[in-house]
C-alpha positions in Angstrom: 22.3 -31.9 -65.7 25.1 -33.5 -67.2 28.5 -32.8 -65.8 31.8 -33.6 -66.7 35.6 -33.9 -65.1 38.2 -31.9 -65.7 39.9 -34.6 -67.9 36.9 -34.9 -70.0 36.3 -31.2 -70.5 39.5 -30.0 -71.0 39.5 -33.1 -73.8 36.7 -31.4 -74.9 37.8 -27.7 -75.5 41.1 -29.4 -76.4 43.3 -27.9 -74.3 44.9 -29.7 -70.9 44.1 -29.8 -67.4 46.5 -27.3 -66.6 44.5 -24.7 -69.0 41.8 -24.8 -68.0 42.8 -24.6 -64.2 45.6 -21.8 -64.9 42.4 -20.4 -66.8 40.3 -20.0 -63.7 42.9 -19.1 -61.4 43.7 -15.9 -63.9 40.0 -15.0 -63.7 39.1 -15.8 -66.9 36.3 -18.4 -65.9 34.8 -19.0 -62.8 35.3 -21.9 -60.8 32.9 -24.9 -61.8 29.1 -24.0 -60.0 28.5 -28.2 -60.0 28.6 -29.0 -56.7 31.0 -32.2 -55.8 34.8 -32.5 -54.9 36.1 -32.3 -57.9 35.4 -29.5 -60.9 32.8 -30.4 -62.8 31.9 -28.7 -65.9 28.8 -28.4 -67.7 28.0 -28.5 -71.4 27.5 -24.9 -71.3 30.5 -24.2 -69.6 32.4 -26.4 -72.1 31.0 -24.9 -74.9 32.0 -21.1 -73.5 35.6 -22.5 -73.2 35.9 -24.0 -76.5 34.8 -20.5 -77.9 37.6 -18.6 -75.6 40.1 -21.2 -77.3 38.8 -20.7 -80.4 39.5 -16.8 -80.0 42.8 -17.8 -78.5 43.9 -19.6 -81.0 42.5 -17.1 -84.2 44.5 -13.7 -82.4 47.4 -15.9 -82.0 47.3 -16.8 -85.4 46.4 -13.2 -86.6 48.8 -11.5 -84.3 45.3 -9.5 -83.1 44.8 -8.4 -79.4 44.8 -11.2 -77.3 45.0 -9.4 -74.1 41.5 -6.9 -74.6 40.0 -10.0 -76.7 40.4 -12.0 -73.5 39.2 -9.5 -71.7 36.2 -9.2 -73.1 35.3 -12.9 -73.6 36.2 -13.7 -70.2 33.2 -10.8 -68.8 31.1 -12.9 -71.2 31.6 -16.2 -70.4 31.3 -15.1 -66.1 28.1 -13.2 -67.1 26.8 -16.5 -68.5 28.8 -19.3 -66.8 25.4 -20.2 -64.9 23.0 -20.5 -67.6 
């Protein structure tokens, strides 16, 4: 499986570190399952956190319901975070 650091993943989604870390310790990921010292994302993962920025980023836009949309996509992306 391919895995990537923090750095690269949050590159990725296009957000920063401090996102994607303020994003698991709110809940609204998991912590990375890759084994290893340091968080280690999958593609998988990456792509489910691209998609929650995505939906960030369109309510915020669209003054929709960011706090239920999160919600939501944040059940999601735990009930599939290993897959």
């Amino acid at each position: 499986v391919e895995v990537f650091r923090i750095g690269e993943a949050a590159t990725m989604v296009g957000r920063d570190e401090q996102t994607l870390r303020g994003w698991e310790e709110k809940g609204i990921i998991p912590r990375p399952s890759v084994p290893g010292v340091h968080r280690n994302y999958t593609r998988h993962q990456i792509g489910a956190m691209r998609e929650l920025a995505e939906l960030i980023d369109e309510l915020r836009y669209s003054r929709g319901e960011l706090p239920s949309a999160i919600q939501t996509k944040s059940a999601e992306i735990h009930n599939n975070w290993e897959h």
